[in-house]
N, C-alpha and C positions, 0 to 999 in steps of 0.2 A: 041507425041506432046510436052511434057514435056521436051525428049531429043532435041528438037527443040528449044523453047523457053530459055534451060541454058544458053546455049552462048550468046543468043543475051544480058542479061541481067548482066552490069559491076560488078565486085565484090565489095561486100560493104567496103569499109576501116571501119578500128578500130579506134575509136576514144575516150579518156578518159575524161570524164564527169571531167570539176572542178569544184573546189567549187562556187556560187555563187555571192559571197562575195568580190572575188579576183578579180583583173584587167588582162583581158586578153592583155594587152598591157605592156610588159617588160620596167622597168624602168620610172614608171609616180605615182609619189606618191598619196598616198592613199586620200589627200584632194586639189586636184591640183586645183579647183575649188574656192576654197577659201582663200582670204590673210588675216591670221592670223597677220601675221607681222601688216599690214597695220589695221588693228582692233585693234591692243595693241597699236601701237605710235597713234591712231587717239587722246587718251584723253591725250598724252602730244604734241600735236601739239604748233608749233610757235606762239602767240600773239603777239600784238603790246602791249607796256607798255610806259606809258611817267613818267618820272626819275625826281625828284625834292628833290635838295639837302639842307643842311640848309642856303646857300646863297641866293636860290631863281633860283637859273639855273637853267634847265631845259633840258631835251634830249628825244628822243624817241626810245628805246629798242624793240628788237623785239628778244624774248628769248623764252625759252620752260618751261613748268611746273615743271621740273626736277630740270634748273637752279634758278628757283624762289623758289623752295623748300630749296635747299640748301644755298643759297644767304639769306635767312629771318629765318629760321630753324623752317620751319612749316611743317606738317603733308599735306598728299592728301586732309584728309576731309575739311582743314579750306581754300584749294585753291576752293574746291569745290562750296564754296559759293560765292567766284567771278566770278564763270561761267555764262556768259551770255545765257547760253543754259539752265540753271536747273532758276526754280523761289523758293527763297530762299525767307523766311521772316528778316524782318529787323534784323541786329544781329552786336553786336560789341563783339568780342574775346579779351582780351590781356593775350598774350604769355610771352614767356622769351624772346625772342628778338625782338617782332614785334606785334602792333594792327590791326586785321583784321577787316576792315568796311564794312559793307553791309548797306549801307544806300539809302533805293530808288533809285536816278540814278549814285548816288557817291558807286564807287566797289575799296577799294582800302587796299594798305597796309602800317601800317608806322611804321617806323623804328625809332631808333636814330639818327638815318645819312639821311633818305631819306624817300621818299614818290613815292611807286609805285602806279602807277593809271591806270588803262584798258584806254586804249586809245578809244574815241568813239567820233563822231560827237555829243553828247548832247549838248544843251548848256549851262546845268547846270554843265557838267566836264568842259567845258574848263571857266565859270565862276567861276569854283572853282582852276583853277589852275591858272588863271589870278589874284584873292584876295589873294589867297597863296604866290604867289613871291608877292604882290604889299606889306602885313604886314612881309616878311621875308623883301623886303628891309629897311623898314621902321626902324624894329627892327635891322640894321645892322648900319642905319644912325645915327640912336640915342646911339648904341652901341661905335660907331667912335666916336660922339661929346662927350659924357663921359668920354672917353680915353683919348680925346684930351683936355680936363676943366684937368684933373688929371693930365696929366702929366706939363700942365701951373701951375698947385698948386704947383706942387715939384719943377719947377723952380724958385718959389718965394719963398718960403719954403724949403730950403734943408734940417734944420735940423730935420722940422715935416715929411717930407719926408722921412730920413733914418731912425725917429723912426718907421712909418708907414710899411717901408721894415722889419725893425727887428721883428714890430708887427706879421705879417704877417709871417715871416720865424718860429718866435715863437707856433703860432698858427697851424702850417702845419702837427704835428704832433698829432692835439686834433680829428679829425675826417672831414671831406670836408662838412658834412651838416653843424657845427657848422663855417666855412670858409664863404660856402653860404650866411646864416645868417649874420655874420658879413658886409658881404661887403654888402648888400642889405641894413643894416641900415645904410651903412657908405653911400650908394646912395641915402637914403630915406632924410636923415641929410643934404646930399648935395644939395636937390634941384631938385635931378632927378627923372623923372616920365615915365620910360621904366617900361615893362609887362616883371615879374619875367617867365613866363611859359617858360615851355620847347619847343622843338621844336615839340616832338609828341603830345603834348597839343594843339599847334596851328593849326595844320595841324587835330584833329580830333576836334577842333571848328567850324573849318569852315566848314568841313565832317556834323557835327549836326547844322549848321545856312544853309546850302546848303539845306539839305534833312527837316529843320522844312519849312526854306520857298518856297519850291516845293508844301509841304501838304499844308501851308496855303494858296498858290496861289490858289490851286487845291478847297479848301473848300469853298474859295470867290469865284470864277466863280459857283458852284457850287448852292453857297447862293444865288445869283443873278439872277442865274437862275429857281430857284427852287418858289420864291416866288411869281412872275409874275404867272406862270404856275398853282402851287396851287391857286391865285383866281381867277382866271378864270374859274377852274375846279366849285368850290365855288356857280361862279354865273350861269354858263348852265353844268349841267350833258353831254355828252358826252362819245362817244368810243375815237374819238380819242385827248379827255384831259385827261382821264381815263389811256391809253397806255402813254404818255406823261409821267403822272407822275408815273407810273411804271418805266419807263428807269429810272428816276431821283432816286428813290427809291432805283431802283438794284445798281448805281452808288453812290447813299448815303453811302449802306448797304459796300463797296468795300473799299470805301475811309476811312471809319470808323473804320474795319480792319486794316488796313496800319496803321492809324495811333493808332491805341491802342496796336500795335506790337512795334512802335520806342518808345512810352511814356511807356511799362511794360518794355522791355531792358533799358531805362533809370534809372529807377526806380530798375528796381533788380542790377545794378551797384551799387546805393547808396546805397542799404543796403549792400551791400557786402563789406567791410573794404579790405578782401584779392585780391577781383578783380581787384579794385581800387588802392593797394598797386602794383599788378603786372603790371600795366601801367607804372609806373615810369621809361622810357629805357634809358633817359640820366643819369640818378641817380644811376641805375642799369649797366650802362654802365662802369661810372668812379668810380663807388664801385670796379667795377674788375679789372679797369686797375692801380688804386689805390695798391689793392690786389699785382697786378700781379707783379710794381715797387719795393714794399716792401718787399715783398719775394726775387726778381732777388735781391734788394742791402745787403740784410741780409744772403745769400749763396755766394755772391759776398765777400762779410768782412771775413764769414768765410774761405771760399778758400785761400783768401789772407793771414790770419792768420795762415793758416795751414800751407802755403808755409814757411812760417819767421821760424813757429817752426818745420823743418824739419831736422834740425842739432842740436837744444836743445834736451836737456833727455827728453824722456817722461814719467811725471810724472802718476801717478793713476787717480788723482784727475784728469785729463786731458785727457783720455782715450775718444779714438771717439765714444764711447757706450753713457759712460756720455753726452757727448758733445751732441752727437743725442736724446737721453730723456733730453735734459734740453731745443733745440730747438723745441722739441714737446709740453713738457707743457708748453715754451714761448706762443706757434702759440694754444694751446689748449686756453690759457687765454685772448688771444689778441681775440680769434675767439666768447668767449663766451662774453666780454665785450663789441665786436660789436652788437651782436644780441643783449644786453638785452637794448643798446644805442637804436638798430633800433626798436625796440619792445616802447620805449619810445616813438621815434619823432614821429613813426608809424601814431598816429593819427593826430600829426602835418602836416606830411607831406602831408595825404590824404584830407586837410581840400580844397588847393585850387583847385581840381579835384574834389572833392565833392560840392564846390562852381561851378565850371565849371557847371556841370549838373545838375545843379540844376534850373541854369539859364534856359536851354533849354529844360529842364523838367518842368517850367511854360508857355514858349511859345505853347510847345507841347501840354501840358493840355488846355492850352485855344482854341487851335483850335480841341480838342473833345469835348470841351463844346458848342464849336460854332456846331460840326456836329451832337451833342446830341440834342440842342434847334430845329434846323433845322430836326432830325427827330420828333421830340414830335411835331412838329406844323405838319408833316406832318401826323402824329396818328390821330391829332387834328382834319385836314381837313375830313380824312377818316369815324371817329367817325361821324364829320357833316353831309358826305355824307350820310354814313349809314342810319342816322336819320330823315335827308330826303329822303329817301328813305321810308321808314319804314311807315313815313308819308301818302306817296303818296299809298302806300300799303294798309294802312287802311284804305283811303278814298276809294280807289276800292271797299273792300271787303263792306265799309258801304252802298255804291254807288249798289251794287251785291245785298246786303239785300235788299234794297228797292225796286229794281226791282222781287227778289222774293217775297215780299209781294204783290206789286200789281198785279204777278202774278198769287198769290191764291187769292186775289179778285174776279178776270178776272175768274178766274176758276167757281167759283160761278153760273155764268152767262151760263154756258156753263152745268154745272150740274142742272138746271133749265127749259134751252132747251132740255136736255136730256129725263127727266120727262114728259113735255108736248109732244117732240115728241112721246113716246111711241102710240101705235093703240090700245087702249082701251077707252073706250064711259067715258065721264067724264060730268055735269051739266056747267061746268062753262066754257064747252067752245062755249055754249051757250048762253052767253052772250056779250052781243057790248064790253062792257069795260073792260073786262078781260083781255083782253092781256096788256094794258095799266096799269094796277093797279099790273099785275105781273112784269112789269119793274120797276116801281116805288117801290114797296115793297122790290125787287132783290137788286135797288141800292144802296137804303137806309140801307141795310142789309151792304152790301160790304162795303160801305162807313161807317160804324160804326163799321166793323169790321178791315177797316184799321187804323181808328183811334186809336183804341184801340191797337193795332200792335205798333204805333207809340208814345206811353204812355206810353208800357213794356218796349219800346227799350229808353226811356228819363228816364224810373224810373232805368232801369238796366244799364243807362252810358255808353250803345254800341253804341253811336251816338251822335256826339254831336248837340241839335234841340232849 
């Protein structure tokens, strides 16, 4: 039977166990599944960005996090905080090239030259880019009629005019703060009443007048709402004035946050001299390009003087050794007599950015004092409630006592019947007026033992009678 059944039975193929692991399908890589690629470009994806120059123009950019990185010369984490996808707290940076603003609904960066701003339907972005160009025009117009009173002076004045050129060509080589200066009182003298700030000063003024009057909008609706609500709560207890002012509470507790996050960043600015030094990007700007002229024209002379003495002997004393250590400790002296300049005006400089914030570090504070008074009256209410409560509470329980007493009275009456029911032969229930003289006796008892109940409870001040 067995000879039988081989044949019919096909021979088993060999077949070599692989590994688990591996794909039985040649040529499909190992994560085919998955787009890596598409997971790394997702966090530098395209935004919209709108572009605000120091003229006041404006454009809308649509670029990626890579070229705003390198465009501002900022790090991933300080893009970070402009992501509308992550909830950052309020936070102002300043960089070497750029201030990062996180301010409530203002997300933006500003530079020397410009002001990038996340483009959004707010109406607090486009109310901030609307007051942005309307004080950059402003500041251009008043800039123009200055220009134009000065140059009608030197036409009437020639000769105060080319001293004032020579003044000024004289002056070019003492330092550009001391220039500043100068011409600011040669403005102040003149008549004229344009705002010294820089361009990244105005542009994060209005970043801190934007995001103070969002909070204090947000504080007043909130005021307004909040005190209708509590007295009412006040005059009938309730669940649902009770929930009421719980939401108002949670929203208190939210808004209060927010804002003691913009007033401590204000506030750790001012104390900080070096942060507040590092905003300075117009200043730091043409410090370098300052730098950068003075250098190009001082290697410029030399080259050119090298060229003339190409055919003269060259003396020792004139050896390009020499020549290179005498241009180092030039640029070593030049380099330390700046610093110890800037180290001077240092606190000069910081005074009108320190002035800036300080202004909106009063705004600020006042609408936590408005959200502090507003929660203490709400402690206040609570406290009341409580108290009425507390009240009604003990009336209960006094309300509770007197019903137990009168029900140990009552009880009296009932351990009395108890007595007389018993079936045992007794004389007096043989008589007519017995039972009448045991109610009266019973009452009289009870009744003077409530009284008395109620004379512990007047001497002990559990009640008041």
């Amino acid at each position: 039977m067995s000879d039988v059944k081989e044949p019919l039975l096909p021979p088993r193929p060999y077949v070599v166990a692989e590994a688990p692991h591996r794909s039985t399908i040649p040529g499909r890589p190992l994560f085919q599944g998955l787009d890596f690629l598409g997971l790394k470009k997702r966090g530098q994806g395209v935004r919209s960005w709108i572009r605000i120059d120091t003229s006041g123009n404006y454009e809308v950019l649509e670029v990626d996090k890579v070229t705003i990185m390198k465009r501002c010369d900022l790090p991933a984490r300080d893009l970070r905080l402009l992501d509308p996808l992550f909830v950052y707290p309020s936070t102002i940076l300043g960089r070497e090239r750029a201030i990062v603003v996180n301010l409530e609904q203002i997300r933006c960066i500003i530079t020397a030259d410009e002001v990038l701003l996340l483009n959004s339907l707010d109406s607090y972005v486009l109310q901030y880019v609307a007051e942005l160009q309307k004080r950059l025009h402003i500041k251009n117009d008043m800039v123009g009629n200055i220009w134009h009173s000065r140059e009608q002076g030197s036409s009437r004045f020639p000769l105060q005019s080319a001293r004032q050129e020579s003044t000024i060509d004289a002056l070019s080589n003492m330092g550009q703060a001391r220039q500043k200066r100068s011409i600011a009182q040669a403005d102040f003298f003149n008549g004229s009443s344009a705002d010294d700030l820089p361009f990244e000063f105005r542009a994060l003024e209005i970043a801190l007048e934007a995001a103070c009057t969002f909070l204090e909008t947000q504080a007043t609706e909130l005021e307004i709402e909040a005190y209708p609500v509590l007295d009412e709560l006040t005059s009938k207890i309730s669940t649902l004035n009770l929930e009421r002012v719980r939401r108002l509470k949670s929203r208190l507790v939210a808004l209060t946050r927010r804002v003691q996050k913009v007033r401590d960043e204000i506030e750790q600015l001012m104390d900080d001299d070096g942060d507040m030094a590092e905003m300075y990007l117009t200043e730091k700007k043409e410090r370098m390009e300052a730098t950068y002229f003075r250098d190009h024209n001082l290697y410029g002379y030399n080259s050119v003087g090298a060229g003339f003495s190409v055919s003269a002997p060259v003396s020792p004393a004139c050896s390009p050794t020499d020549s290179s250590k005498l241009e180092r400790t030039v640029s070593l002296v030049r380099s330390r007599h700046e610093s110890m300049k800037d180290s001077e005006n240092n606190d000069e400089h910081i005074q009108e950015l320190e002035m800036l914030l300080e202004a909106y570090f009063v705004v600020i504070d006042s609408t936590l004092n408005k959200l502090t008074s507003l929660k203490e009256y709400i402690d206040d209410t609570e406290d009341f409630i409580n108290i009425q409560l507390d009240n009604v509470r003990n009336q209960l329980i006094q309300f509770e006592l007197l019903l137990t007493t009168a029900t140990f009275v009552v009880a009296i009456f009932g351990v009395v019947a108890g007595v007389f029911g018993m079936n045992i032969p007794i004389a007096l229930f043989d008589e007519p007026s017995a039972f009448k003289w045991v109610i009266i006796i019973t009452g009289a008892s009870g009744l003077l033992i409530f009284v008395l109940f109620l004379w512990y409870f007047k001497h002990r001040r559990l009640m008041p009678l």
